[in-house]
Every structure is written in C-alpha cells, then in structure tokens.
N, C-alpha and C positions, 0 to 999 in steps of 0.2 A: 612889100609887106614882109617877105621872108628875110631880107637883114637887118629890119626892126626886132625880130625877134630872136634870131642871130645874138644881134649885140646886146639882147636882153639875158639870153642865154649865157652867153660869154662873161655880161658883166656878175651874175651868179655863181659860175662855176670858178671864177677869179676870186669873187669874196668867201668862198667855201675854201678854197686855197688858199685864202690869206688868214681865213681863220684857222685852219690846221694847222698852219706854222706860224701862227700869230704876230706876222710881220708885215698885215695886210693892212695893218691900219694907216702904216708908215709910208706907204708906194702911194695912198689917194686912191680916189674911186675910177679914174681914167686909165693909171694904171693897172688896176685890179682888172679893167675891161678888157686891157692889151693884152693882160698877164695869161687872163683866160681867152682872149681868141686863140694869141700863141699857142700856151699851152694842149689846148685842144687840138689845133693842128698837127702839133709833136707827139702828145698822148696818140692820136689815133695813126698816124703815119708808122709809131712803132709797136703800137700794140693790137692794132686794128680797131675796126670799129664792134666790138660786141658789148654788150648791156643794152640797158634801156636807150632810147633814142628820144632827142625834143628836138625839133626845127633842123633836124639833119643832122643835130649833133651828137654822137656817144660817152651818156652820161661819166660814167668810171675812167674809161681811158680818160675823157678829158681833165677830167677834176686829178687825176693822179698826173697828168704834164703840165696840170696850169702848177702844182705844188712843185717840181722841180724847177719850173721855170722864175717863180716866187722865190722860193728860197736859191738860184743863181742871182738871181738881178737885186735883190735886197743886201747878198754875199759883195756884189760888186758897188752896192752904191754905198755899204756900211764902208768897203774896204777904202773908199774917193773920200769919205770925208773925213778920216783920221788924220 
C-alpha cells in the first residue's frame, strides 16, 4: 500500500512541476509520474529531506527537483525534435 501512494504522490509533485514550468502538459501524465519520482529522489538527495512530509516523501525538496528534472528532459526532447 505504501507505493500506491508513493506513485500517487510522485504523480502530484510531477504535475505541480509541470505546471510551474508549464511544460507538463507536453511530457503526458506517465511522464509527469517519472518526472516527480525522479525528481524527488534528486531534490531530497541534495537538499535533504526538511518540510512537510506524505508517504515518505519531502514535499519542497521534491517539487523543486521534480521542476529541474522537467524542465532538463522537456530541454532534451524540445531539442530531438527540431
């Protein structure tokens, strides 16, 4: 039951990072799920885990590495199909 919620979490803090850089509509919602597990793992690996916490996970770090990870991989796929 903990990575139902996990990937519930992840795909929120993915769609919260694709709405701040408004490039979340373009990756899909599967994306948006990747985008925010990633992210989260990267946000808290470098910034630790402090704020709020859901299902393990640290709200602010993660929403702030799901948005770099969003806007690298939107950078990379805008830049593949030119």
């Amino acid at each position: 039951m903990h990575w139902l919620w996990v990937l519930i979490i992840g795909a929120i803090i993915g769609a919260i990072a694709g709405a701040i850089t408004s490039k979340g509509k373009s990756m899909g919602w599967i994306a948006n799920i990747v985008a925010g597990l990633v992210g989260s793992s990267i946000g808290e690996a470098i910034l630790g885990s402090w704020g709020p916490q859901l299902a393990g996970i640290a709200i602010i770090p993660s929403i702030i590495g799901a948005v770099i990870v969003v806007v690298v991989v939107s950078f990379f796929l805008s830049r593949s199909t030119r």
